[in-house]
C-alpha positions as CSV (number, residue, x, y, z in Angstrom):
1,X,-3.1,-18.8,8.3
2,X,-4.3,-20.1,5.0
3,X,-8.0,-19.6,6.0
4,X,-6.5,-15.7,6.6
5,X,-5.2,-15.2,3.6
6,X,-8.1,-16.3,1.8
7,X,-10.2,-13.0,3.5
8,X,-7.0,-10.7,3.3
9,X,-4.9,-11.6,0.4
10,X,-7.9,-13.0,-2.2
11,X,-10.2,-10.5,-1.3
12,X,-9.8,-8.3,-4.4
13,X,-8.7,-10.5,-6.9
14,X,-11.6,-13.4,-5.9
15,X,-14.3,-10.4,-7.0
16,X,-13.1,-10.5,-10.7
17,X,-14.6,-12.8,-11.6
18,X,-18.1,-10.1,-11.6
19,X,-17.0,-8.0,-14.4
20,X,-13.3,-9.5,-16.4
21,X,-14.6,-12.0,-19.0
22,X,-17.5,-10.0,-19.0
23,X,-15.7,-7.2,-20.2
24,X,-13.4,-9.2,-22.3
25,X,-16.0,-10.7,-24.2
26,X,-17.5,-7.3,-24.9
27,X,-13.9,-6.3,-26.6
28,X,-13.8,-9.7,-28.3
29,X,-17.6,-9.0,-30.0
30,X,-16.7,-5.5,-30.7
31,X,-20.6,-4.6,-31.8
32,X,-20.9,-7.9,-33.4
33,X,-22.2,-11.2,-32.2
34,X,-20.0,-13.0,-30.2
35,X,-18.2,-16.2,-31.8
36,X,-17.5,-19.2,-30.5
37,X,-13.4,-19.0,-30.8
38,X,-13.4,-15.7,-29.4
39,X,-15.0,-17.0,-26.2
40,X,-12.8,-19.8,-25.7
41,X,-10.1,-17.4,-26.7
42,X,-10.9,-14.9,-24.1
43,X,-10.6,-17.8,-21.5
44,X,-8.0,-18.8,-22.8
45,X,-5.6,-15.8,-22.5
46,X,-7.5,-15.3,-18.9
47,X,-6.3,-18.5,-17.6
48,X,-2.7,-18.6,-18.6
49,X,-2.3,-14.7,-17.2
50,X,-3.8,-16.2,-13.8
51,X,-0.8,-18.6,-14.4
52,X,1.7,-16.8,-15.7
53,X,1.6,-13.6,-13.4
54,X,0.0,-15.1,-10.4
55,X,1.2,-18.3,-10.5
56,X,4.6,-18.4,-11.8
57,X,5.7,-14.5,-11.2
58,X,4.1,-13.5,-7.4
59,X,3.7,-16.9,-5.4
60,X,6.9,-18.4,-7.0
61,X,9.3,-15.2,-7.8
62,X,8.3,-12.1,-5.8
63,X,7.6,-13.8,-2.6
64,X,10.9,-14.3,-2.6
65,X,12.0,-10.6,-2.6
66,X,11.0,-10.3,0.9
67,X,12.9,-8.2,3.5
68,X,12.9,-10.2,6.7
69,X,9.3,-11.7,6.1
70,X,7.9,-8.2,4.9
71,X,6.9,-7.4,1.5
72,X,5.5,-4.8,-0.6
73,X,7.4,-1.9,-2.4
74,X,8.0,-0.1,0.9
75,X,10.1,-3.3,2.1
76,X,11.6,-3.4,-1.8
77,X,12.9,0.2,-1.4
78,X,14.1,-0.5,2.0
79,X,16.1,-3.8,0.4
80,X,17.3,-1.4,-1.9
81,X,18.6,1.0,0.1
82,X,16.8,4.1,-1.8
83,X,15.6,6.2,1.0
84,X,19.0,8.2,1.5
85,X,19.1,8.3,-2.1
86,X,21.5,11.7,-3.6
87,X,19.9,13.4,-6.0
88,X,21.1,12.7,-9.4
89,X,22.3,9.1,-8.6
90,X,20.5,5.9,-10.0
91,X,19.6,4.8,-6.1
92,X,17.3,8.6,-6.8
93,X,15.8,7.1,-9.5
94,X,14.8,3.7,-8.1
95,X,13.3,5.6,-5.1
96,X,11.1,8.1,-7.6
97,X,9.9,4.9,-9.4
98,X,9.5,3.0,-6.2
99,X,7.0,5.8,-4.8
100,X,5.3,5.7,-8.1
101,X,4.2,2.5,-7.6
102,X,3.4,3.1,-3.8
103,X,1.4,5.9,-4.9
104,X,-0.5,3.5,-7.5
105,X,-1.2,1.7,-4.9
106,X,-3.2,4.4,-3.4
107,X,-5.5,5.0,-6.9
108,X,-5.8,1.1,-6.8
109,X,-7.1,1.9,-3.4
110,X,-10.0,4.8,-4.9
111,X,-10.8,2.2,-7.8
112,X,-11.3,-1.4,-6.0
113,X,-14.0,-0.6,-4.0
114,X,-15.8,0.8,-6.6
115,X,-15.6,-1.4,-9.2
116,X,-16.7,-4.7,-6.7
117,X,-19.5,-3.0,-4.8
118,X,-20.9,-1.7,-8.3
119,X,-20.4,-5.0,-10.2
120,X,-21.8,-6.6,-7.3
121,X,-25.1,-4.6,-7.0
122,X,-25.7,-4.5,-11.0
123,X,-26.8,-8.1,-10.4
124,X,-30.0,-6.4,-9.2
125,X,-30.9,-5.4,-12.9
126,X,-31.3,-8.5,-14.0
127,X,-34.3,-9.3,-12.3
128,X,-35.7,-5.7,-11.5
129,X,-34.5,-3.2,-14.2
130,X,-36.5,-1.0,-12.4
131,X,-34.3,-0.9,-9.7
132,X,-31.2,0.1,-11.9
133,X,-31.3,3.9,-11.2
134,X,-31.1,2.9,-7.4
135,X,-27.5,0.9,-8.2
136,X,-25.6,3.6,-7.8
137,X,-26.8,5.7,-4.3
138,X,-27.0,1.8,-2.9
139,X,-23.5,1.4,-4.1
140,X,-22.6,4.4,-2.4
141,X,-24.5,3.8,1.1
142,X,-22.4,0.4,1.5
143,X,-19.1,1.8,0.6
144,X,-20.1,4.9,3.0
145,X,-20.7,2.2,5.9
146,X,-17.6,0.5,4.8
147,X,-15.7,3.6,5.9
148,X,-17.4,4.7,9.0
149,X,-17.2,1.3,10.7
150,X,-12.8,1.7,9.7
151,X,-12.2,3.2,12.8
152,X,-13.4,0.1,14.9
153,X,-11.5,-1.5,13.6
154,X,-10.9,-5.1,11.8
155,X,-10.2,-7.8,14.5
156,X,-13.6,-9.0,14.7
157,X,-14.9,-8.9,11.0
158,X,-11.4,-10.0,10.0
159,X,-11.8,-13.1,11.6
160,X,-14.9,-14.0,9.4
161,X,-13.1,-12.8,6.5
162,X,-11.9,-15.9,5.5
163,X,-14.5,-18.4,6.1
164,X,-16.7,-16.0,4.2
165,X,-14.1,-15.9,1.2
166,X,-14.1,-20.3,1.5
167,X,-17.8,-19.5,1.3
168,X,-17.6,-17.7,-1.7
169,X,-14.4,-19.7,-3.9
170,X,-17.1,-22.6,-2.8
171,X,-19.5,-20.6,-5.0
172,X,-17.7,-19.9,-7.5
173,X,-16.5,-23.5,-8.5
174,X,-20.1,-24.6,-8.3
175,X,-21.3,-21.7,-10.5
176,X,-18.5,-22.8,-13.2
177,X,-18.8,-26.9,-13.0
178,X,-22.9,-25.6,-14.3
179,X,-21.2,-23.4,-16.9
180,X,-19.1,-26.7,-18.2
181,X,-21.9,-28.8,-17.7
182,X,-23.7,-26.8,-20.1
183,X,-20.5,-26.9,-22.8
184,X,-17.9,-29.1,-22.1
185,X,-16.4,-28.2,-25.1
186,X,-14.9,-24.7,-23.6
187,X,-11.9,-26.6,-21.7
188,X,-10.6,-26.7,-24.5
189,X,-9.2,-22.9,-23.4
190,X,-7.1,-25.1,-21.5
191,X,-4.8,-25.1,-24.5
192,X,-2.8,-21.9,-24.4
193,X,-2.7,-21.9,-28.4
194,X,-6.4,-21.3,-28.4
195,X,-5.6,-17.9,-27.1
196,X,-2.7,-17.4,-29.3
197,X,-5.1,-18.4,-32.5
198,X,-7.6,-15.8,-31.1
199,X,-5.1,-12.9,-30.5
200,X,-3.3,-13.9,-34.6
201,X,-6.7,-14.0,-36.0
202,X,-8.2,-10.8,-35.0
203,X,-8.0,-7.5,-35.7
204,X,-5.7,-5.5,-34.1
205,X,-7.1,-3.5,-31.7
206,X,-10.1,-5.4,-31.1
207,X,-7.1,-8.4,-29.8
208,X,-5.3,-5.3,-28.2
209,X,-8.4,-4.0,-26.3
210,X,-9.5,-7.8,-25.0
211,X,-5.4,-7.6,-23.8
212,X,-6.5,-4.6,-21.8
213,X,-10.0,-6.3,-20.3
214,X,-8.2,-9.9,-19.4
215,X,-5.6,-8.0,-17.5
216,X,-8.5,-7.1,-15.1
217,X,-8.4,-11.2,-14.2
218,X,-5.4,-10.6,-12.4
219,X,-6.2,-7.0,-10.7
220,X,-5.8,-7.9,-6.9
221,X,-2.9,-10.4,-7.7
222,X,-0.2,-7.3,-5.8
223,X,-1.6,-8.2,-2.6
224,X,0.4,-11.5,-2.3
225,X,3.6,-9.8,-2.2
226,X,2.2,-6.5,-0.2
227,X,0.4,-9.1,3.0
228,X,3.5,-11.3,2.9
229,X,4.4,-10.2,6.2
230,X,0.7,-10.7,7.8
231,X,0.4,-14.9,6.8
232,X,4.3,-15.7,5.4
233,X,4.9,-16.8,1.9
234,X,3.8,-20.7,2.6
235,X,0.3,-19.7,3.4
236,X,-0.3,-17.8,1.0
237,X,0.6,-20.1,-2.3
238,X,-1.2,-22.8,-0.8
239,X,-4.2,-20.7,-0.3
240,X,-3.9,-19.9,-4.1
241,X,-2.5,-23.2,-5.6
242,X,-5.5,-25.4,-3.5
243,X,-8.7,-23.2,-3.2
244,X,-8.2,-19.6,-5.0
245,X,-6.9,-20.7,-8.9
246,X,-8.7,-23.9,-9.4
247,X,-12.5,-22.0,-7.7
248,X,-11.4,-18.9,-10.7
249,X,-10.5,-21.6,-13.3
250,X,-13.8,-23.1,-13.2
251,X,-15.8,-19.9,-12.6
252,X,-14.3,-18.8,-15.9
253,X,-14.8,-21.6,-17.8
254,X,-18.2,-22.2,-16.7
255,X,-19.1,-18.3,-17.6
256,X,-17.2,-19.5,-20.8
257,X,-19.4,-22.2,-21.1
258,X,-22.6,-20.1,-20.6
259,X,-21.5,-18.0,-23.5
260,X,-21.3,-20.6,-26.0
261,X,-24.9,-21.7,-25.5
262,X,-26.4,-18.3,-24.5
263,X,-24.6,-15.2,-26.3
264,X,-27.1,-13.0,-25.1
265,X,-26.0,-13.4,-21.6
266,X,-23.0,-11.4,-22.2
267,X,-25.1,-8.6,-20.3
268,X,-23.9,-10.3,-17.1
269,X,-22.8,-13.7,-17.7
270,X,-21.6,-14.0,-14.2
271,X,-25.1,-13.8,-12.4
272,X,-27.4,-15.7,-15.4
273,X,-24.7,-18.9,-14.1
274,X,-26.9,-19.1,-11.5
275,X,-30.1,-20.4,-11.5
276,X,-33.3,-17.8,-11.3
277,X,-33.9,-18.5,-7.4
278,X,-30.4,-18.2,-6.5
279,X,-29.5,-14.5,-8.1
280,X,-30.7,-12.3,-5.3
281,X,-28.5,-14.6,-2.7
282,X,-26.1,-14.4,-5.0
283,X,-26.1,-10.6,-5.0
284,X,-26.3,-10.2,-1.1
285,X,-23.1,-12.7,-0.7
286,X,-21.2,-11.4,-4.0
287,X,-21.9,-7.7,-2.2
288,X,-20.1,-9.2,0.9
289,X,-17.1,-10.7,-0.8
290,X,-17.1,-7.4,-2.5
291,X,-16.7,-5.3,1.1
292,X,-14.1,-7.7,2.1
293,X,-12.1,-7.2,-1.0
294,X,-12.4,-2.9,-0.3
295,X,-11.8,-3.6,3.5
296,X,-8.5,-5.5,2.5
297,X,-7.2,-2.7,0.2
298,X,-8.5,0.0,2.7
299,X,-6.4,-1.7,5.1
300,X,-3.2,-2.3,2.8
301,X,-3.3,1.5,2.6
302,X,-3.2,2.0,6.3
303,X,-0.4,-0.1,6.5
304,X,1.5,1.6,3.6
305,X,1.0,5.3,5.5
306,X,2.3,4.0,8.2
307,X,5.5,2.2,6.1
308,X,5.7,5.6,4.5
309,X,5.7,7.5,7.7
310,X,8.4,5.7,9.5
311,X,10.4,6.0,6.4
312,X,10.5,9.8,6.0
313,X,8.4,9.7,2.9
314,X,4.8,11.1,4.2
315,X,4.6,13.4,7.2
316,X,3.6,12.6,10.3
317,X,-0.4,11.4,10.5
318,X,-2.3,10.1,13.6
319,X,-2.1,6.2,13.8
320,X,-4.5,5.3,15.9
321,X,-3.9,0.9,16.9
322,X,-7.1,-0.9,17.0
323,X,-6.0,-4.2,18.7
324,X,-4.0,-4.4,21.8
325,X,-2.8,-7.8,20.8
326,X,-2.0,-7.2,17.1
327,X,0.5,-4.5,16.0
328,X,-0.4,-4.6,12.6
329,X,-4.4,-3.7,12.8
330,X,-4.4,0.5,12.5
331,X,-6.6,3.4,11.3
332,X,-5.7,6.1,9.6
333,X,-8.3,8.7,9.9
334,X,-6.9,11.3,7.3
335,X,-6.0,8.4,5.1
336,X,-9.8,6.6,5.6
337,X,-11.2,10.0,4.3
338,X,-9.2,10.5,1.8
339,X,-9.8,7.4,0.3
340,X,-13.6,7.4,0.8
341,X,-13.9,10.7,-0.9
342,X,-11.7,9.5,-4.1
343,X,-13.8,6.2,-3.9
344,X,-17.1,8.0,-3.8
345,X,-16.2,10.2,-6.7
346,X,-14.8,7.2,-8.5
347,X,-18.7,5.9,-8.3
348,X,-21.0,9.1,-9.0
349,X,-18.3,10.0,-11.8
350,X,-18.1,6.6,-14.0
351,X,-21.6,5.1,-12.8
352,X,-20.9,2.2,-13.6
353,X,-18.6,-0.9,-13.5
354,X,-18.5,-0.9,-17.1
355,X,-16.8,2.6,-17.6
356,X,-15.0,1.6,-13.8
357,X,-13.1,-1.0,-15.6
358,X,-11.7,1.6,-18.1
359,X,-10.1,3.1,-15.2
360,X,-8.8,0.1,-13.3
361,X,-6.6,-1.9,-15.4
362,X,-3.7,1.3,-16.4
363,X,-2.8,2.0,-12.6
364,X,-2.5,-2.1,-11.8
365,X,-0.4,-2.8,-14.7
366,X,1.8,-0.4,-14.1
367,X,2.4,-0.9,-11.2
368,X,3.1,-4.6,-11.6
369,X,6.0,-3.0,-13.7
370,X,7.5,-1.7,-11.6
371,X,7.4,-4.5,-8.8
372,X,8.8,-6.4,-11.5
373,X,11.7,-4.5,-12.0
374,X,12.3,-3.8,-8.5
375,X,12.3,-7.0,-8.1
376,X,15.2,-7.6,-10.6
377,X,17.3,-5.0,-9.1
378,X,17.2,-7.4,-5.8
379,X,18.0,-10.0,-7.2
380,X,21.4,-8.8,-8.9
381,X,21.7,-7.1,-5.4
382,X,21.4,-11.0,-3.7
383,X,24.0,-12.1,-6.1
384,X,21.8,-13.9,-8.6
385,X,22.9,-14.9,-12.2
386,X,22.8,-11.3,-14.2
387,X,21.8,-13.5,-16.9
388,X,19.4,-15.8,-15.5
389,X,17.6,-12.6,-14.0
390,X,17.2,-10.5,-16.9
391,X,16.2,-13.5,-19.1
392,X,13.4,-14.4,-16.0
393,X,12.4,-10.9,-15.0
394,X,12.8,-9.4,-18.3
395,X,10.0,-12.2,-20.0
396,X,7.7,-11.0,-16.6
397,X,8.4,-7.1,-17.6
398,X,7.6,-7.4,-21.5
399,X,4.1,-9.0,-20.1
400,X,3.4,-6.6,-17.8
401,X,4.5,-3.6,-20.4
402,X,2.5,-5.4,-22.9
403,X,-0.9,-5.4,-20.5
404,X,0.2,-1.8,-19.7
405,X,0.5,-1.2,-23.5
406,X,-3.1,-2.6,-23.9
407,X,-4.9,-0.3,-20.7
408,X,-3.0,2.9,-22.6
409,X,-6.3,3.4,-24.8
410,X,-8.6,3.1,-21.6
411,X,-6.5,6.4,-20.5
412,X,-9.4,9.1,-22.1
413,X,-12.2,6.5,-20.9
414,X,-11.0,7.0,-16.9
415,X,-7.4,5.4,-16.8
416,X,-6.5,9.1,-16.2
417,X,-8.1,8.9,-12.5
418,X,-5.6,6.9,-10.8
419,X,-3.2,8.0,-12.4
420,X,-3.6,11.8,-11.4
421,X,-4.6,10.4,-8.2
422,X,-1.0,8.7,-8.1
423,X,0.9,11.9,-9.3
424,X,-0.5,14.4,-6.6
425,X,1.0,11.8,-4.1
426,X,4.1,11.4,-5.8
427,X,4.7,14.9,-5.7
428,X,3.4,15.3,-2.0
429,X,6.0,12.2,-1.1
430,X,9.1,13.9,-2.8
431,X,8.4,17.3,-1.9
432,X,7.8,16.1,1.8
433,X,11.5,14.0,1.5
434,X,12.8,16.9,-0.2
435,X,11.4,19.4,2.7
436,X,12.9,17.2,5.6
437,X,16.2,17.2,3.8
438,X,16.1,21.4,3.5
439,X,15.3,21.2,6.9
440,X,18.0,19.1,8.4
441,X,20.5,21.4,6.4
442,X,19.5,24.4,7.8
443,X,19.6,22.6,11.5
444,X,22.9,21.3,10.4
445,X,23.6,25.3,10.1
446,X,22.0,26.4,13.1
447,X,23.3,23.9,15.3
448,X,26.3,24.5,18.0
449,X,29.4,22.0,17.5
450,X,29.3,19.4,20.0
451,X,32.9,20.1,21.1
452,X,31.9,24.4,22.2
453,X,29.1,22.7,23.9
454,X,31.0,20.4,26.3
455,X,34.1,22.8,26.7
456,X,31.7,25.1,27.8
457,X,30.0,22.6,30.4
458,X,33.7,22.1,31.8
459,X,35.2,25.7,31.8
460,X,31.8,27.4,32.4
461,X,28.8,25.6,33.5
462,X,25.3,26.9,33.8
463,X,23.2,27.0,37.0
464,X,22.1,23.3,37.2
465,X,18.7,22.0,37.8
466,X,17.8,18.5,39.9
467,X,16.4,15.8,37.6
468,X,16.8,14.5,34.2
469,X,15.5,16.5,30.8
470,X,15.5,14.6,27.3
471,X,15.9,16.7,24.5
472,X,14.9,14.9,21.3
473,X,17.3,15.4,18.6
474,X,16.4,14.6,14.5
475,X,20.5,13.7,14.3
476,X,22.3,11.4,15.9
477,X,25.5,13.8,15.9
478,X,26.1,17.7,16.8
479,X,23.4,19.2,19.3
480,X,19.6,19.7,19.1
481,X,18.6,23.5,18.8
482,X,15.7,23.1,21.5
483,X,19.0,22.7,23.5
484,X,21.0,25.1,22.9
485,X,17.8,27.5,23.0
486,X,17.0,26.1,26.3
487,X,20.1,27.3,27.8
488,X,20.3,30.5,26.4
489,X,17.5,31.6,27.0
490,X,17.5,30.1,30.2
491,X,21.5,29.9,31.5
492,X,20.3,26.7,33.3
493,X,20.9,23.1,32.2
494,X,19.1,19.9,34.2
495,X,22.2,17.6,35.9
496,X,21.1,14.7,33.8
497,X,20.9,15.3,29.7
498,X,19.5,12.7,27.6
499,X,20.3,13.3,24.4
500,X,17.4,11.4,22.2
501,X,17.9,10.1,18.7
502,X,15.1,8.0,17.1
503,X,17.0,6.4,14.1
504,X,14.9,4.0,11.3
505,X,16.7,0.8,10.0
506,X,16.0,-0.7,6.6
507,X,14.6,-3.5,8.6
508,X,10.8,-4.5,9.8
509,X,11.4,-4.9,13.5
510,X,14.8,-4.2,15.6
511,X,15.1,-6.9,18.4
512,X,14.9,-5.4,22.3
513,X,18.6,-6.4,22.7
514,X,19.5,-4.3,20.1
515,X,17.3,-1.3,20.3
516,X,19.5,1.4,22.6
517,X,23.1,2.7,22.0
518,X,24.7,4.5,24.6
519,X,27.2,6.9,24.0
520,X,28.7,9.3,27.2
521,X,30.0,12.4,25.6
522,X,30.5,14.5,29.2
523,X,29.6,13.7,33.2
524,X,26.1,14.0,33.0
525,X,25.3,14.0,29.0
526,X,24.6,11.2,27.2
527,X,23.4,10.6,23.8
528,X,20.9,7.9,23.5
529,X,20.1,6.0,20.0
530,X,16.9,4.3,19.7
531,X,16.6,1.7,16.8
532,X,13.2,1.1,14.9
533,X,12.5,-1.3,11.8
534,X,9.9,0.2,9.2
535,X,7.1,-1.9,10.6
536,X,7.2,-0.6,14.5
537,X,5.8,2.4,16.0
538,X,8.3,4.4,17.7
539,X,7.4,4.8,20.8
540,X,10.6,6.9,22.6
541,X,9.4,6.3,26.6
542,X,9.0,2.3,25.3
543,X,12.5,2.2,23.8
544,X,13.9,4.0,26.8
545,X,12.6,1.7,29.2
546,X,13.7,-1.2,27.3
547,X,17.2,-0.1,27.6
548,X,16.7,1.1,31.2
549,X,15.4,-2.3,32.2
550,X,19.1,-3.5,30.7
551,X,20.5,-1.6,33.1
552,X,22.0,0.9,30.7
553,X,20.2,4.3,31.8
554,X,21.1,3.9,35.4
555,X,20.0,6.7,37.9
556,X,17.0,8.1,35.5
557,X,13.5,8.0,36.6
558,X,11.7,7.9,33.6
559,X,8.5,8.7,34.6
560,X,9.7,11.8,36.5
561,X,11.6,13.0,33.3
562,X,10.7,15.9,31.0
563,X,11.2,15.5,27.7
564,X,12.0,18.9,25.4
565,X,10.7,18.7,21.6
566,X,11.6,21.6,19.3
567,X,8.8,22.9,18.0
568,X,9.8,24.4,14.3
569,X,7.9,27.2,12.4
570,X,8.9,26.6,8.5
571,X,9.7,29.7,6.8
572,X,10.0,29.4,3.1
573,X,12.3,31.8,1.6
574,X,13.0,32.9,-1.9
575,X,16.4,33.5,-1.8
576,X,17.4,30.7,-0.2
577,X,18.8,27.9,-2.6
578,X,16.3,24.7,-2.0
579,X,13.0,23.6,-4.0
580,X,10.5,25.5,-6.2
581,X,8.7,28.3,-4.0
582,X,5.2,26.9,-4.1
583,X,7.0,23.2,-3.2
584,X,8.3,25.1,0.0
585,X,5.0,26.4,0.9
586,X,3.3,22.9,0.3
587,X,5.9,21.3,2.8
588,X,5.5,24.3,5.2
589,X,2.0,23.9,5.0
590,X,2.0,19.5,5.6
591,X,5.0,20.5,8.4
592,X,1.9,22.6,10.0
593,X,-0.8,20.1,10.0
594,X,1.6,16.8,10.1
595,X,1.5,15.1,13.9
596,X,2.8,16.9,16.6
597,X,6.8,15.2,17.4
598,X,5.3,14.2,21.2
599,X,2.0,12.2,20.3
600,X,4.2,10.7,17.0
601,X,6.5,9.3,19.5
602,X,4.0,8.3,22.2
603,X,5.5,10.5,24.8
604,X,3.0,11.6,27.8
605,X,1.4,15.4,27.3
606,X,2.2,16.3,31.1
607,X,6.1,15.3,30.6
608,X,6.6,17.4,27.1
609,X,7.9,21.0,27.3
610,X,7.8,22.5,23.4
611,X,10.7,25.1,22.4
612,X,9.9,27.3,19.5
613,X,12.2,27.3,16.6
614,X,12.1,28.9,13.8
615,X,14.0,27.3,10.7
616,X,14.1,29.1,7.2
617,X,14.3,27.3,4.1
């Protein structure tokens, strides 16, 4: 599991080493030549935010804020209760921040790639300058390969992931023991007062914009808490605490160490570490730890959509599961593209890692904001000291606004691109939430009360048919409408209803025993609750025959059954109290082209009969 998390969880953040101090050291020169106490200074503040965020906030704090083994802000919101959210009230708020940070997550998603392919292949102008124009259509042919081979799948390259990654922290310590070799007088960055000299001593912005460059040091460090539920918490801090920190501490310091004796190797001080016959096998493995680093957080995105999905928050997308004996390996095909095309526009747009890293560190920092707070709200929610927890999480949350603080100026430079990139999904989350909820009032409106429905059953009962029909219904009280239109329009009703509910709990995975509820409302109608955590796939006919197996659906041949799905036509109407017009139209519009309700629910084509309804909003 360790060996895992080096290929899943490291990926991104075991890459930084190609461009942070690199960048750092560039905002501690500022046009002039580089001095000796700004390099040790830049290592300096680089190794106590590995410690400080990584070490001391993720593995030690926020793995704790798991929700039954899961993690990442989907699982925090669940904790939090937030999806049912009123309007108005604070739990409304702590949702709209929670899907900020999900939808950072997403621009994180368009930047990483980018940034470690691009840093990765720049190592070719060191020894061919002439090949620097072909950086960035070669940057673009990997990361375009990266995405076509998504829909295989990861099993098989995921289990070379993490020997690969050992591979490469392997590297990565040898590169820096050189780098020390060279000047052992750099460990003393050890000393965190070195960086607090350098920060005191320095002008202003020039200390503010190094701030903003070492934050990209600890880019990649979110994935701890989001792939909790993948290796467990244990697994992942020892991966980090035995191979990940001390293979960066030495990479930095030996890149540190380079810099004291050679200024002029700022250029790229991570590849002139190497020796001369070692920098175009460096290049083809640091390209590799590169694509595994954009494979993870392609990957984390999948899993998010599909969080988001099952939590009402993003509409309905086709999941397709690559691995028959792992539930958490999917592809996302409209998710994939998406992705590729912001990732391929991040490259031909900025050019460069350089003006990349302008871009990166705003979204991240952020972000880690948020998690931060989130995090705090748990905590008084798990009956922690108040005081103890703002003292703890409030130190963590000045940091990360103070990081934030310092990417603010990258904003003009490309910070912008994420973040836009964030707010179109923010607004396509809420308006989608916001949709669903116009929609379940008007059904609410529409539908026939449960009582009329079963009086009339008693009193004056249709013609009835032989077998057993389940109609699916959003609510797990009152009556669907593909009902009620079915037997007006039809004065017929089967002699065995099923009344279908598929309900989500704020929990990863619902155990088999507790996954039906019966209820018997009349002879021959019974309402039927199916329970899913967050993290399952809701497969109706699965969750059925897990309760019929328990002898609880007894008489129904489930594979004989039809199953009757209201298909609704959106109408968005003006004068109709809800959202902003063009808001309606946009959910109308992702309501459209969102997953049909049968292939969502994994029910069989020839057993699903569609009733048209139309619902105005």
């Amino acid at each position: 599991m360790t060996l895992g998390a080096l290929g899943v969880v490291y990926g991104d953040i075991g890459t930084s080493p190609l461009y942070a101090l690199k960048e750092a050291a560039r905002a501690a020169a500022a046009g002039a030549a580089l001095r000796p106490e700004a390099v040790i200074g830049c290592v300096s503040m680089i190794l106590w935010a590995l410690i400080l965020i990584i070490s001391i906030k993720y593995s030690i704090l926020i793995l704790r804020a798991g929700n039954r083994g899961e993690g990442g802000i989907m699982a925090m919101l669940a904790l939090l209760k937030a999806r049912h959210a009123k309007p108005g009230t604070g739990r409304a708020y702590v949702l709209v921040v929670g899907l900020v940070g999900a939808a950072l997550l997403y621009g994180d998603g368009a930047i990483t790639p980018a940034i470690s392919v691009l840093s990765a292949i720049e190592g070719l102008k060191i020894d061919a300058p002439m090949l620097a124009p072909a950086v960035v259509p070669l940057t673009a042919a990997i990361l375009m390969g990266v995405f076509l081979v998504q829909s295989k799948g990861t099993g098989f390259i995921g289990r070379l992931f993490g020997p690969i990654m050992l591979l490469w922290f392997l590297a990565l310590a040898l590169l820096g023991i050189r780098g020390i070799l060279m000047a052992p007088e750099i460990l003393a960055a050890i000393n965190p007062l070195k960086a607090l000299y350098f920060i005191t001593h320095t002008a202003p912005l020039v200390g503010f914009a190094v701030l903003g460059a070492t934050f990209l040091a600890v880019t990649g460090g979110e994935a701890m808490y989001a792939d909790m539920g993948h290796f467990g918490p244990k697994p992942i801090r020892l991966a980090w605490f035995t191979i990940v920190l001390p293979a960066l501490m030495l990479n930095y310091f030996g890149q540190g160490g380079l810099l004291l004796t050679q200024p002029a190797a700022l250029t790229n001080p991570f590849y002139q570490l190497a020796p001369d016959w070692a920098h175009y096998p460096l290049i083809f493995f640091a390209t590799a730890a590169a694509v595994i680093a954009s494979q993870a957080v392609i990957t984390g995105a999948f899993s998010l959509t599909r969080q988001a999905v099952q939590l009402g928050l993003f509409p309905a997308v086709h999941i397709k599961h690559t691995a028959h004996d792992q539930r958490g390996q999917v592809y996302i095909p409209i998710v994939n593209w998406m992705i590729c095309l912001a990732t391929l526009t991040s490259v031909f747009m900025f050019r460069s890692s350089d003006a990349l890293a302008g871009a990166y560190g705003i979204a991240v920092s952020l972000l880690m904001a948020i998690t931060t707070g989130l995090a705090a709200l748990i905590a008084l929610k798990w009956g922690y000291n108040p005081i103890l927890v703002v003292a703890v999480n409030g130190f963590f949350l000045l940091i990360d606004l103070a990081f934030f603080s310092a990417n603010l100026p990258k904003l003009h430079e490309g910070g912008w691109y994420p973040l836009v990139l964030a707010l179109v999904l923010v607004v396509v989350m809420l308006t989608w939430r916001g949709g669903l909820a116009l929609v379940e009032a008007a059904r609410g409106r529409q539908r026939e009360p449960e009582w009329d429905f079963l009086n009339m059953l008693a009193t004056n009962p249709p013609l009835r048919l032989p077998g057993t029909a389940a109609f699916l219904a959003s609510a797990a009280r009152g009556l669907p409408l593909s009902l009620t239109h079915f037997v007006r329009h039809n004065h017929a009703l089967h002699e065995r209803v099923l009344l279908v509910t598929g309900k989500l709990e704020e929990i990863p995975r619902v155990p088999d025993e507790n996954r039906m509820q019966v209820i018997e409302l009349a002879p021959g109608v019974t309402r039927v609750i199916l329970h899913f955590g967050f993290m399952e796939t809701p497969r109706i006919p699965d969750g059925l025959r897990c309760g019929a197996d328990r002898g609880l659906l007894p008489g129904v041949d489930l594979d004989q059954m039809s199953y009757y799905i209201g298909r609704e036509t959106i109408i968005p109407r003006a004068d109709i109290v809800g959202m902003a017009m063009w808001r309606e139209t946009l959910f109308s519009f992702m309501q459209r082209n969102a997953e049909r309700s049968a292939a969502h629910f994994h029910i069989p084509a020839k057993q699903v009969v569609e009733v048209g309804v139309e619902i105005e909003i």
